[in-house]
KOLDOLO-541021 format. One record per residue (C-alpha): residue number from 1; residue in three letters; z, y, x. Coordinates in steps of 0.05 Angstrom, whole numbers, plus 32768, in hexadecimal, padded with zeros to 4 digits. Layout:
N
NUM	ALA	Z	Y	X
...
***
This chain:
332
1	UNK	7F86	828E	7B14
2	UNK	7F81	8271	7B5B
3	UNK	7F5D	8238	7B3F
4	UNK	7F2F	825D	7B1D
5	UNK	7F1A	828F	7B59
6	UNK	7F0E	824E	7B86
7	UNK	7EE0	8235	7B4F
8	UNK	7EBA	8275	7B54
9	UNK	7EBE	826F	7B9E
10	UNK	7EA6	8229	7BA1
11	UNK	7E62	8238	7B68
12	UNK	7E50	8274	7B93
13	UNK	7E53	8270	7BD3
14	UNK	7E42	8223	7BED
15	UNK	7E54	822D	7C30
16	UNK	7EA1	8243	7C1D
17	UNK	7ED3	8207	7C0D
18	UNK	7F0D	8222	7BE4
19	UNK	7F52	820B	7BFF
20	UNK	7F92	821F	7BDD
21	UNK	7FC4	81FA	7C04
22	UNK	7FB1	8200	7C49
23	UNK	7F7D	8239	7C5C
24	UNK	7F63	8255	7C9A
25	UNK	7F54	8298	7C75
26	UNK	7F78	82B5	7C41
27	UNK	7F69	82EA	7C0E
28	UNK	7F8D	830B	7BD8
29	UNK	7F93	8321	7B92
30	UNK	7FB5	834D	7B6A
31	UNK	7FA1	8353	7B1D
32	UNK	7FB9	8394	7AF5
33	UNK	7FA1	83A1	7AB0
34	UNK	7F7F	83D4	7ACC
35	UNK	7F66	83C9	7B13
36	UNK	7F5E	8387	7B3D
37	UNK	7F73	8389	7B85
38	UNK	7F4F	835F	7BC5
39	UNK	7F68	835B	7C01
40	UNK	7F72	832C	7C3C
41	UNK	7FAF	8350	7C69
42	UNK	7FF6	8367	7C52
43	UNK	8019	8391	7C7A
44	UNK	8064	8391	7C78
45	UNK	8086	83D5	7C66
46	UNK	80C1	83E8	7C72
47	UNK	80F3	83CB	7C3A
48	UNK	8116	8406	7C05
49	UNK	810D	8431	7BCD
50	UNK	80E0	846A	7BC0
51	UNK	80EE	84A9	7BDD
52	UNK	8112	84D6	7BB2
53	UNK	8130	8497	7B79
54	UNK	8172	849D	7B94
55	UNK	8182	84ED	7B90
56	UNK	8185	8524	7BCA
57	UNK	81A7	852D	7C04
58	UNK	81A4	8567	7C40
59	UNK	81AC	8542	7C88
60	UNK	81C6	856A	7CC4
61	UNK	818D	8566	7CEE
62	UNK	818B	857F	7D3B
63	UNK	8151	855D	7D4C
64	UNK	817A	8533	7D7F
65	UNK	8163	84E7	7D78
66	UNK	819D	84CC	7D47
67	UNK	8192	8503	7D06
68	UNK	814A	84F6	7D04
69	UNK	8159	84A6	7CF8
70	UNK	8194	84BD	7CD1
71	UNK	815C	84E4	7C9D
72	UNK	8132	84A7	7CA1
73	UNK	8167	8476	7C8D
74	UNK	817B	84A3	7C55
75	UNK	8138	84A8	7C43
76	UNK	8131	845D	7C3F
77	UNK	8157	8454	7C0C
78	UNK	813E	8483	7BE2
79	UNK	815F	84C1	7BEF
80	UNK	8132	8501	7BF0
81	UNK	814C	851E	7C2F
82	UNK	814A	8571	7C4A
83	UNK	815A	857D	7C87
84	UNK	8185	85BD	7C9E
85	UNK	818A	85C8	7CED
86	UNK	81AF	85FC	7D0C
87	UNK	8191	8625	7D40
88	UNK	81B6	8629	7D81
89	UNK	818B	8642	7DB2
90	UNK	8149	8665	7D95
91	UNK	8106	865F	7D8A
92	UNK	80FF	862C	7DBF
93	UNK	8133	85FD	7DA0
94	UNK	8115	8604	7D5E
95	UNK	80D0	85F1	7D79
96	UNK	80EA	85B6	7D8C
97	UNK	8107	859C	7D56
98	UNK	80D5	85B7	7D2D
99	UNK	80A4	857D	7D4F
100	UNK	80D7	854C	7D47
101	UNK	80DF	8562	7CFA
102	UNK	808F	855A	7CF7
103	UNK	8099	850D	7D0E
104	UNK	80CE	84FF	7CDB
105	UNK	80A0	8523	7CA8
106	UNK	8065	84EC	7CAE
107	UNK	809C	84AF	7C8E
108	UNK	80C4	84F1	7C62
109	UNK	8089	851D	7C51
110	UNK	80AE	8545	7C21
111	UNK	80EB	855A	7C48
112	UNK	80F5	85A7	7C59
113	UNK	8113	85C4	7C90
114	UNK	8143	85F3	7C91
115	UNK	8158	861F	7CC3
116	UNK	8198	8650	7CD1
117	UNK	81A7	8678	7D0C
118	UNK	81E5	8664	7D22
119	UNK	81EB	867F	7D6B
120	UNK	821B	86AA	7D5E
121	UNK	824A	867B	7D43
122	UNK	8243	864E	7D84
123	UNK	825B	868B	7DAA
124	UNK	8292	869F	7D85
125	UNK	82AA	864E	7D8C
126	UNK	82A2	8659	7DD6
127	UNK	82CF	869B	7DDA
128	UNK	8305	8689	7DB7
129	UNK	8312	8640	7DA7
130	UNK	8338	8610	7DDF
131	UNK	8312	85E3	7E01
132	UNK	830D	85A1	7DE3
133	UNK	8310	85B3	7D99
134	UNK	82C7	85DB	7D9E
135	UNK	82A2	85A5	7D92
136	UNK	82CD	8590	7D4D
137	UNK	82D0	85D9	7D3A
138	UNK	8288	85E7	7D40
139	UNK	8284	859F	7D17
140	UNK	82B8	85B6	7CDF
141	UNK	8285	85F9	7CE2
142	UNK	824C	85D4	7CD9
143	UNK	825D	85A7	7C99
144	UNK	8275	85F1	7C76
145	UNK	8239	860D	7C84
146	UNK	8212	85CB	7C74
147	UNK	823D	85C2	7C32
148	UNK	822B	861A	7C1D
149	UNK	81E3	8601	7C2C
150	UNK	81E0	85C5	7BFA
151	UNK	81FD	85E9	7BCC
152	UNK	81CB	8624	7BCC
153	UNK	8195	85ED	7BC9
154	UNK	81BB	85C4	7B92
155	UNK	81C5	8589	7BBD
156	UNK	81FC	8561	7BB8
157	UNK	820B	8532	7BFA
158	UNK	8201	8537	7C40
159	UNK	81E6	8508	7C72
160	UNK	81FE	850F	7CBD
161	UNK	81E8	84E9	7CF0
162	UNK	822C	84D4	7D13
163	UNK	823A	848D	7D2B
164	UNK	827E	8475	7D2F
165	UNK	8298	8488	7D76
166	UNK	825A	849B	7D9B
167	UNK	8275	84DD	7DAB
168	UNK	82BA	84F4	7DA6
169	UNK	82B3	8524	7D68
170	UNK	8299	84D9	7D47
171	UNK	82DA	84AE	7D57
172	UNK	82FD	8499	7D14
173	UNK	8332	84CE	7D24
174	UNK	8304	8504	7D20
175	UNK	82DD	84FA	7CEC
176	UNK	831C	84DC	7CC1
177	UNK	8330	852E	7CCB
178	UNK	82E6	8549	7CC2
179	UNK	82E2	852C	7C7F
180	UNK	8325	8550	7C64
181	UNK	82F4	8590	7C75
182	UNK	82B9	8576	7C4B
183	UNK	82B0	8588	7C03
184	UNK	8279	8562	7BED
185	UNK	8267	8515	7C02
186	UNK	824C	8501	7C44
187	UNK	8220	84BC	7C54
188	UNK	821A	84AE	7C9A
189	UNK	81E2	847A	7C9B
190	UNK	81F1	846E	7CE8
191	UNK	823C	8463	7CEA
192	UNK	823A	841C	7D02
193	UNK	81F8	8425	7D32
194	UNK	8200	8429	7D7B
195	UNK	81DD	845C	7DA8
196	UNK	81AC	8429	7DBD
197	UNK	819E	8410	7D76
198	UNK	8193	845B	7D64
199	UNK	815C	8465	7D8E
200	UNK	8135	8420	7D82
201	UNK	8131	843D	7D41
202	UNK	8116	8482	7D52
203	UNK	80E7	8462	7D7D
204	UNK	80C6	8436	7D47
205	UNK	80C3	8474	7D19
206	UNK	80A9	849A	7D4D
207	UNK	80D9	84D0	7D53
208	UNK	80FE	84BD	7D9C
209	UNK	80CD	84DE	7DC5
210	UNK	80CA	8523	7DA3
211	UNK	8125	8526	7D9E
212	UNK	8126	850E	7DE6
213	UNK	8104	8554	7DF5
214	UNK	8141	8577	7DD1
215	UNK	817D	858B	7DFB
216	UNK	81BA	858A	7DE5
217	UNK	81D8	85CE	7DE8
218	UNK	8211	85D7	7E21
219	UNK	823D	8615	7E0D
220	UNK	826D	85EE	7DE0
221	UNK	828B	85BC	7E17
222	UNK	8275	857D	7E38
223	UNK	82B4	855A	7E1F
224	UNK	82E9	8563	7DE2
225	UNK	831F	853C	7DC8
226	UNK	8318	84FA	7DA7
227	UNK	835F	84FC	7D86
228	UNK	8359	8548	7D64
229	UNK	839C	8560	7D3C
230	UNK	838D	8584	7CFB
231	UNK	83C8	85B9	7D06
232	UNK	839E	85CF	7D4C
233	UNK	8364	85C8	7D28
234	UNK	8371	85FB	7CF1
235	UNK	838A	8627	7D24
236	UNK	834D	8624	7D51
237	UNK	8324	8629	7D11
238	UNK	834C	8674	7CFF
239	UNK	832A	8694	7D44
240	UNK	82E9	868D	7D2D
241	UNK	82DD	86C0	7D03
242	UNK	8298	86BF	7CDB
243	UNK	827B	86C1	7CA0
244	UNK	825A	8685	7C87
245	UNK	823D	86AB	7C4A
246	UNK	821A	86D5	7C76
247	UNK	81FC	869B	7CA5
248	UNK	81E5	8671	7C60
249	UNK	81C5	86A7	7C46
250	UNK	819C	86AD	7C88
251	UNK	817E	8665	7C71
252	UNK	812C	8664	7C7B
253	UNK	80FF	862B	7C7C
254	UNK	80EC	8613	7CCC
255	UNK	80A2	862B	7CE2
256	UNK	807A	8617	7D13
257	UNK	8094	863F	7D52
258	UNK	8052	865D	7D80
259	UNK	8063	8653	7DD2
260	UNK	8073	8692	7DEE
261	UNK	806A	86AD	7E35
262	UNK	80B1	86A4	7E54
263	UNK	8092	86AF	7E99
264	UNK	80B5	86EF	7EA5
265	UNK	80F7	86D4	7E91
266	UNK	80F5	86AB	7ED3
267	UNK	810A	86C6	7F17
268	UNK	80D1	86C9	7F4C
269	UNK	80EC	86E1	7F87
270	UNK	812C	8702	7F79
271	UNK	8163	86EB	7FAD
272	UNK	819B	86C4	7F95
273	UNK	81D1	8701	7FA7
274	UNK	81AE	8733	7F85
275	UNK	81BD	8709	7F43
276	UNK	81F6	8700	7F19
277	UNK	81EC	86B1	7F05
278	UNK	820B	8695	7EBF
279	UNK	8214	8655	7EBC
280	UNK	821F	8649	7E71
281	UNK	8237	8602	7E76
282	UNK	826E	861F	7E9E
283	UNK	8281	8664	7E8E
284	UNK	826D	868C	7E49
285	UNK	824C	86D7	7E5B
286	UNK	8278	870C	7E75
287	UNK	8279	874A	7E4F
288	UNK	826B	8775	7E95
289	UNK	8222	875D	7EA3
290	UNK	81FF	87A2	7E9A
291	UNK	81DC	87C1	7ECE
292	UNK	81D5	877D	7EF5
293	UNK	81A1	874B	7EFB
294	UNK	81B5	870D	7ED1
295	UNK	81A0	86C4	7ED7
296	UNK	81B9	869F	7EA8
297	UNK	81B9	864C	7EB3
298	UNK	81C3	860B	7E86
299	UNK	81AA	85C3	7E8F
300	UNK	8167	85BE	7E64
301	UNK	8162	860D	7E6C
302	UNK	815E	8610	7E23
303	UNK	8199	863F	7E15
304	UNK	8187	8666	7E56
305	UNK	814C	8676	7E40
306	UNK	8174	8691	7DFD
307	UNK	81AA	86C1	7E1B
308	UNK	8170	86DC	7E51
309	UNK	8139	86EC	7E16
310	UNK	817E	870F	7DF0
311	UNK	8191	8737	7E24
312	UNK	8151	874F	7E40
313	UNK	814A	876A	7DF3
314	UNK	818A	878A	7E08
315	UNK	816C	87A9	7E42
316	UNK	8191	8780	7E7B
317	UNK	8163	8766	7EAC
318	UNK	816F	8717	7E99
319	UNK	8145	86D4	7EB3
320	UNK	8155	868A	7EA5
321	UNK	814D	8647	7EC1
322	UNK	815F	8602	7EB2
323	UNK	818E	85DF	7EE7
324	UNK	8158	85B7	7F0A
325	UNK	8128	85FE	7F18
326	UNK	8167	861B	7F29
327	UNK	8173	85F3	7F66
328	UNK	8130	85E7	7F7E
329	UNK	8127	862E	7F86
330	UNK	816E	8638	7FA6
331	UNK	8199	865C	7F73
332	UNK	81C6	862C	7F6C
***
């Protein structure tokens, strides 16, 4: 066929000279029964299998930058992938993850996001489990809920982000003891990647910039055991007393979250003794609050901005800042 199309080349156009073995300018053809295809470029694509081939799987996503390349790997090899995040902090939070979602949706345009409210469950963790198991019981949380969620959408595995001793709830200890909580399968696409790896890869996909504008959320603790025991464990895991039912059957799908005026959420000119300042990295909220001016405080000002917006609704006179605002303007 080559042959042939050089001949053509060669009676048509005199000033062309046909050269099979060693061209300066290529061009190419594909011949269907149908349709021919010319074209002189090809583009190299990512190498896998068609989105959806390989089954369905809901990812943990927090927007952060390793679950978005987690949901992209999956992807990859042909796994349809929904995403389910849990909402720590608000409507800001979710606006932020919502644009990282919309990033990930332009290589997974099919995925959903899901969304649960799960606050409450955060603050519970904070009140009444020890300090350095409240990162691995909010995790053992998180795969229940995760596992009531697949199941309501008739999905079978989950995908998690996790690499293999990144953090301590991802040492081989702890997640040797998270998986005696799972029920149903989970792939973690990352488990041998290193941070760094991770986000070369969310950079190329385009993701890294967007989850490098999502904090992390600093009620749990900054710190928690890397060598859990299951028998503290289940007895951290018996003070925390909700109902998952309830929180799955809160599910929605994300929506695009519209900026709000937080302007009169931030302190302009009140003294710094005329407020009673929560830090929330360091201390939950104290139950005797009312009738005082409250400013509540956390490093990206994320969940400050939470607890104030709650407990103005509750009629408390509440502000927030992020760390950074905070001591500029002298309150801390």
């Amino acid at each position: 066929m080559g042959r042939k199309l050089a001949n053509e080349i060669k009676l048509n156009f005199e000033t062309l000279n046909p050269e099979l073995k060693s061209p300066d300018f290529e061009i190419f053809i594909e011949l269907h029964k149908d349709v021919t295809f010319i074209f002189d470029k090809k583009i190299n694509a990512y190498d896998g299998y068609p989105v959806g081939s390989e089954g369905k799987a809901l990812a943990l996503f927090s927007g952060g930058i390793d679950s978005p390349v987690a949901a992209w790997f999956a992807a990859k090899r042909g796994i349809a992938v929904d995403l389910l995040f849990l909402n720590l902090a608000g409507p800001v939070h979710e606006a932020l993850v919502y644009k990282v979602y919309e990033k990930l949706r332009e290589w997974i345009p099919t995925a959903k996001l899901y969304v649960i409210e799960a606050i409450n469950l955060i603050e519970k963790i904070v009140m009444n489990v020890r300090s350095g198991y409240r990162q691995i019981v909010y995790k053992v949380f998180l795969y229940k809920i995760a596992e009531k969620v697949a199941e309501k959408l008739n999905i079978k595995v989950l995908i998690t982000g996790e690499s293999l001793g990144q953090v301590s709830t991802q040492t081989l200890d702890s997640l040797v003891l998270l998986e005696e909580f799972a029920k149903i399968p989970i792939l973690r696409p990352l488990i041998a990647l290193n941070k760094d790896e991770i986000k070369e890869y969310a950079r190329e996909i385009g993701t890294l910039d967007f989850s490098e504008r999502v904090p992390e959320v600093c009620m749990l603790e900054k710190h928690s055991t890397a060598s859990p025991r299951k028998e503290i464990l289940l007895e951290e895991l018996e003070k925390v007393h909700i109902d998952i039912d309830e929180l799955v059957n809160s599910l929605r799908e994300a929506k695009v979250q519209h900026e709000e005026d937080i302007s009169y959420l931030i302190p302009r000119n009140i003294p710094k003794d005329k407020l009673h300042i929560v830090d929330l990295e360091k201390s939950f909220i104290e139950d005797d609050i009312c009738g005082k001016k409250v400013l509540f405080l956390c490093p990206s000002g994320i969940t400050a901005y939470y607890f104030a917006k709650k407990y103005r609704e509750k009629g408390i006179e509440a502000y927030f800042l992020d760390y950074k605002t905070a001591k500029r303007l002298g309150y801390i």
